[in-house]
C-alpha positions as CSV (number, residue, x, y, z in Angstrom):
1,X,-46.6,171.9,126.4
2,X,-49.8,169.9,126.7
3,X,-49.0,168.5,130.2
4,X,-47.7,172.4,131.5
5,X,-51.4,173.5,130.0
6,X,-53.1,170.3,132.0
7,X,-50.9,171.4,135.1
8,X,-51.2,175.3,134.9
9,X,-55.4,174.7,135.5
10,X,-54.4,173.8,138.9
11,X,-52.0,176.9,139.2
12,X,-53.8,179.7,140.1
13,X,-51.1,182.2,140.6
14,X,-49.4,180.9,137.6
15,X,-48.2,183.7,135.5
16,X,-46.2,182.2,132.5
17,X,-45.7,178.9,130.9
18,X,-42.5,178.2,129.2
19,X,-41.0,175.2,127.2
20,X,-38.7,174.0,125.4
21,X,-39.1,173.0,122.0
22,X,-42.6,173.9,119.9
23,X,-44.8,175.8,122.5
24,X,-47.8,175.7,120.6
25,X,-51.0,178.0,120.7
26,X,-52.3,179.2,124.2
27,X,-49.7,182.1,125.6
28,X,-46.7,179.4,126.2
29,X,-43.7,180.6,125.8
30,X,-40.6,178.7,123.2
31,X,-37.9,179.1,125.6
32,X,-34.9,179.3,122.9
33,X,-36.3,182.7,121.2
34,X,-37.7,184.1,124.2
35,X,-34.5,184.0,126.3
36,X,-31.3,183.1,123.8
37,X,-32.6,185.7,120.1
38,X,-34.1,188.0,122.1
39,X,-31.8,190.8,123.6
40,X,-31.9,191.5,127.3
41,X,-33.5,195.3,126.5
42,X,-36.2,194.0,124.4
43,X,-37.5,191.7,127.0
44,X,-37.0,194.1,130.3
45,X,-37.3,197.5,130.9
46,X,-34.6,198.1,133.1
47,X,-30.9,198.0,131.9
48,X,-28.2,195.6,133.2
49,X,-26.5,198.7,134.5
50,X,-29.7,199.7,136.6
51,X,-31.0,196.8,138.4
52,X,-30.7,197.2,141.6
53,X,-30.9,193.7,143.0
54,X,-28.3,192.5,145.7
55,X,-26.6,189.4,144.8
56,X,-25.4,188.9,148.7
57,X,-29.3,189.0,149.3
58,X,-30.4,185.6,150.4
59,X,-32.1,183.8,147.4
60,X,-32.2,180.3,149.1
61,X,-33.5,178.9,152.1
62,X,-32.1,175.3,153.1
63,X,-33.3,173.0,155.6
64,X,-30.8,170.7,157.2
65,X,-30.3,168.2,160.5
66,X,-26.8,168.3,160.2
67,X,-25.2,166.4,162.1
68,X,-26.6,167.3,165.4
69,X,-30.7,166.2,164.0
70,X,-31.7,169.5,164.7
71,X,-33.2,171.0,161.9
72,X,-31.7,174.4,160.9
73,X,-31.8,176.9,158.1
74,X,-28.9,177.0,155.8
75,X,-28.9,180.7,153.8
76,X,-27.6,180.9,150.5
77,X,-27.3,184.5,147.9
78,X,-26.7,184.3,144.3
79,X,-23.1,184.8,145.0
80,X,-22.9,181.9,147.5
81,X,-24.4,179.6,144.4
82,X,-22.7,181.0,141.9
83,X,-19.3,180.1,144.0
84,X,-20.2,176.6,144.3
85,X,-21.1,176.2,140.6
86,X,-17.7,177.2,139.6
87,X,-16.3,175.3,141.5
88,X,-18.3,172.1,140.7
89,X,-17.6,173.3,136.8
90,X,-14.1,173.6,137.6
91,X,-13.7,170.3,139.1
92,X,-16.2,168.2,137.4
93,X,-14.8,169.6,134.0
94,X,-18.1,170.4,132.2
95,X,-17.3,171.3,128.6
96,X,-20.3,172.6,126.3
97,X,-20.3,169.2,124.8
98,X,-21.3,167.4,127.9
99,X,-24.5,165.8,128.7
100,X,-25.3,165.7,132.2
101,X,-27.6,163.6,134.2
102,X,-28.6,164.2,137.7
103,X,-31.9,162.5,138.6
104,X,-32.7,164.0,142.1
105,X,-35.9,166.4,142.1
106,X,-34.7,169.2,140.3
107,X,-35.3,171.4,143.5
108,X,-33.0,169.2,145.9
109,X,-29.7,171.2,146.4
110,X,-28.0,168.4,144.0
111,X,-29.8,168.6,140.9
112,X,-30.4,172.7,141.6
113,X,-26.6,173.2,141.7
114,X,-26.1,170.7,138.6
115,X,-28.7,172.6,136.6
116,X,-26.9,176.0,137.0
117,X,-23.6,174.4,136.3
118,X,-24.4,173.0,133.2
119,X,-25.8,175.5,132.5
120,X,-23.3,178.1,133.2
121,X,-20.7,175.5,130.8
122,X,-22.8,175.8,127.8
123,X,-23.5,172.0,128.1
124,X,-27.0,170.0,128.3
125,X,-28.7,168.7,131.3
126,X,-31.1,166.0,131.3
127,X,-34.1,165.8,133.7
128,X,-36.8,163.1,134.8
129,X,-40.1,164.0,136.1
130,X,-40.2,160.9,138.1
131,X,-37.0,158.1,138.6
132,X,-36.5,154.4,138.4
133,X,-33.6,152.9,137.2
134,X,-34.9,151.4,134.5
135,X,-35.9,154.7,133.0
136,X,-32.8,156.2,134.3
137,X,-30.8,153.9,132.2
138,X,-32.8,154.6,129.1
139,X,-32.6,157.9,129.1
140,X,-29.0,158.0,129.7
141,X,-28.7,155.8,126.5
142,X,-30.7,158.1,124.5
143,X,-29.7,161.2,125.5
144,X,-25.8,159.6,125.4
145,X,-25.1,161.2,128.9
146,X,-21.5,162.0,129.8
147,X,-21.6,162.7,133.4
148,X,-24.1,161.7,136.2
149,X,-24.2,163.1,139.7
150,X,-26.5,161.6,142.7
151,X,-26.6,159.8,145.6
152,X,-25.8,156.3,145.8
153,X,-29.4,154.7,145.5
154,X,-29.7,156.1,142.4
155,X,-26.2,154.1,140.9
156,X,-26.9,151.3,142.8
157,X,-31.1,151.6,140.4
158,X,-28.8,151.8,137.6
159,X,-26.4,149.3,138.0
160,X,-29.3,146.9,139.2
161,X,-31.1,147.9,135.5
162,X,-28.0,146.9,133.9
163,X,-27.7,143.8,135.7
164,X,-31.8,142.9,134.9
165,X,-32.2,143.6,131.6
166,X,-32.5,140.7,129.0
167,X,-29.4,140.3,126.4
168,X,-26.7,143.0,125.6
169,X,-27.9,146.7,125.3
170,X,-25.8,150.2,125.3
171,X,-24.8,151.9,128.0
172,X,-24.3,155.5,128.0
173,X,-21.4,157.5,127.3
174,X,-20.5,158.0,130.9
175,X,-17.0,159.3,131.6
176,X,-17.7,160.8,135.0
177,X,-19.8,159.8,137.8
């Protein structure tokens, strides 16, 4: 909460802060009893049955080289996302026990579908605000991560972390990469 607050002075537009855990004093918002024990009615004042917002609407804008190095928009909706995330749930197995890890900026198309499928499991995702392996590895220990998706740099950060560190130490819970 105290680095959103340091952050948010910078923000001009910035309309809400919300967190995770104790929000403290100045207008930040607990996520947990803002979005999970508060009913949908009490927090918007338009029913589920009136919204009028198009899920085939584009919602994401993609930019891409392909294989052709020509840069080009990819579209996406909230349907096209949602499709993907049940099918990375489906086939990744993500079970409301999991603990997922994906260390990519949380806006790269990776980590942005992990977040919504783990989310959409029930389960937990763990984030970084900024990567190295070493840190990687500790906070997969801690936070005893089950499954980890990225690219290969990031295993290889891992693995090298593994490979550096002085004596025995635990590894995380990984049953999935």
């Amino acid at each position: 909460a105290n680095a959103l607050r340091d952050i948010a002075l910078r923000l001009r537009q910035l309309r809400q802060l919300v967190v995770f855990g104790r929000a403290g004093d100045g207008g930040i918002i607990e996520f947990a009893p803002m979005f999970e024990e508060t009913p949908w009615e009490q927090r918007h004042p338009v029913g589920l049955d009136d919204v009028t917002e198009d899920p085939d609407a584009v919602s994401l804008v993609l930019f891409t080289s392909g294989t052709s190095g020509e840069p080009k928009a990819a579209l996406h909706t909230h349907n096209t996302v949602f499709g993907a995330v049940c099918g990375i749930r489906e086939a990744l197995t993500y079970e409301p026990s999991d603990v997922a890890f994906c260390p990519h900026a949380l806006m790269h198309l990776a980590n942005y579908l992990m977040a919504q499928t783990v989310l959409c499991a029930g389960a937990t995702i763990v984030l970084l605000d900024s990567w190295s392996g070493v840190r990687g590895l500790e906070v997969m220990v801690e936070s005893r991560v089950s499954q980890m998706v990225a690219a290969p740099v990031f295993y290889n950060a891992v693995l090298t972390a593994i490979e550096e560190r002085r004596g025995p130490g635990d590894l995380p819970p990984l049953r999935r990469m």
